[in-house]
N, C-alpha and C positions, 0 to 999 in steps of 0.2 A: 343388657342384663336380663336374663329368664328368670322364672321364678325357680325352674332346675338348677341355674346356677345356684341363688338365694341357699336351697336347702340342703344342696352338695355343702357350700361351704361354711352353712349352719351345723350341719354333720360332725362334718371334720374339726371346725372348730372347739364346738361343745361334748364331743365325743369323750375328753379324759375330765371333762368339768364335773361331774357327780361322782366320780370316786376321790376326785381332788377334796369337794366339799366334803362329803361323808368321813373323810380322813382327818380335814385340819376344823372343821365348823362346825359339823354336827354332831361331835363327840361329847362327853364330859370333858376329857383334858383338854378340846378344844373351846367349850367355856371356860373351866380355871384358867387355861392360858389369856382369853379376851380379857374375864376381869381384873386378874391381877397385872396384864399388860405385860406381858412375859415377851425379852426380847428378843427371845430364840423360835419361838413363835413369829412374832411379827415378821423378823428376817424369813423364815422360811415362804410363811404365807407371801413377801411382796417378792421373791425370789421367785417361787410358782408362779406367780400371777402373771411375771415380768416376761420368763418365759414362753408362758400360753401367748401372751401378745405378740410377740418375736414372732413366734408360730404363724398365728392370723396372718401377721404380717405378709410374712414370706410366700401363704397363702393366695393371699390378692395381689400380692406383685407378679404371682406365677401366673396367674389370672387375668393382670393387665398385662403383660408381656405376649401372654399367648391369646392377647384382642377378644377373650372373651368378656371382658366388663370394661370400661374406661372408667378415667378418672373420675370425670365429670358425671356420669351415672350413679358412681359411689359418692359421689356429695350429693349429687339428689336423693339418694335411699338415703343417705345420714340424715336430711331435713326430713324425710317423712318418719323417718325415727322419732327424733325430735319431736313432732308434730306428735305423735300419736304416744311419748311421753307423758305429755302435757298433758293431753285427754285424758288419762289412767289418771295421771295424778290429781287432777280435780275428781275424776269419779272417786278416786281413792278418799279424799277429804270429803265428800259427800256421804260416805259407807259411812265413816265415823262419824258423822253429822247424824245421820240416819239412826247406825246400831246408840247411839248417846239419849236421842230423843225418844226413843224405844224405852231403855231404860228409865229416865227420866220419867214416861208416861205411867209405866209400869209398877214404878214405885208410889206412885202419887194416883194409884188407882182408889179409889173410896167406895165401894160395891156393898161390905157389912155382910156378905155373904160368908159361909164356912167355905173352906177350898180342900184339896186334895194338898195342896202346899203346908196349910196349916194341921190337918188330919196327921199327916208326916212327922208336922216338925211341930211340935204345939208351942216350944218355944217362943215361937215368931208371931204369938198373939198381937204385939203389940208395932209389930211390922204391916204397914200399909198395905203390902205386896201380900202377905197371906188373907189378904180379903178377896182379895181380886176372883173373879170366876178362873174356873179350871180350864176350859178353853182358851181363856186369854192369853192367861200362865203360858201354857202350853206353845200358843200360837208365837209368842214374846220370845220363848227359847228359841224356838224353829226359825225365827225372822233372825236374830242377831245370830245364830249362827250359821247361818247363810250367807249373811254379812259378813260373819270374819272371817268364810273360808274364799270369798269372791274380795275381801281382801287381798288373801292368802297371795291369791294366782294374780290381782294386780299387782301388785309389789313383785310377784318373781316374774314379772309380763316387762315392765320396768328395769329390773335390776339384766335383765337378758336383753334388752336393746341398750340401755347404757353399757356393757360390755361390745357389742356390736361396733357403737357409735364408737370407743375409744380404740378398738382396732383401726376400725375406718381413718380416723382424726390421727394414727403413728401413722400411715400409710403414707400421708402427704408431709 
């Protein structure tokens, strides 16, 4: 198995996957549908889904038939999947660990200094977090949200090898 093959049939796989999501997931009646659990939704979504698998499928069996990947290769790339799951997902818990104590610190800042937060908002006199220096502030935003966008891409790093892995895993 090449890494050519890898991205050939990362291609073909994931090719109709963003107009699929943009259609039933990323919509607003793609929320009403999630929260109200709408059954005409679900059907469709596990219908598509069901489909794209079939796909894959047919994919890698064309792929072992024509001796370009074996079996046994695709169970070793499933465990480095696997394996590099795992990883994301404790970095993932660690982000949140992180962007929490961020906050946490941020709130619980006692400086007695005026800020651009409280100039703003004078409101928030009696907010911890409007004492805090305007750098900090500042720096606080920029760090958590850095964190929820390396979030972001963990979680879609994740959810694109768990779809890999559950091709792999119909295969055999």
């Amino acid at each position: 198995m090449t890494n050519e093959f890898l991205k050939v049939f990362q291609k073909q796989y994931f090719k109709g996957s963003k107009e699929i999501n943009n259609r039933t997931l990323y919509t607003a009646k793609g929320l009403i549908d999630r929260i109200f659990k709408r059954e005409a939704f679900l059907s469709e979504l596990s219908i598509t889904e069901s489909l794209r698998i079939q796909y894959g499928v047919g994919l890698l069996k064309y792929s072992i038939a024509n001796k370009e990947v074996t079996a046994e290769q695709l169970k070793h790339y499933k465990g480095g999947l696997k394996t590099i799951n795992a990883k994301l997902k404790h970095r993932s818990d660690f982000l949140v660990l992180t962007s929490g104590s961020l906050v946490v610190f941020g709130l619980t800042s006692r400086s007695g200094k005026s800020s651009v937060l409280l100039d703003t908002f004078p409101t928030l006199e009696a907010s911890p977090i409007a004492h805090a220096p305007y750098y900090f502030v500042l720096g606080m935003f920029c760090l958590i949200g850095l964190t929820l966008i390396e979030r972001a891409s963990v979680l879609y790093l994740i959810a694109r090898n768990e779809e890999t892995i559950n091709v792999i895993d119909s295969v055999s």
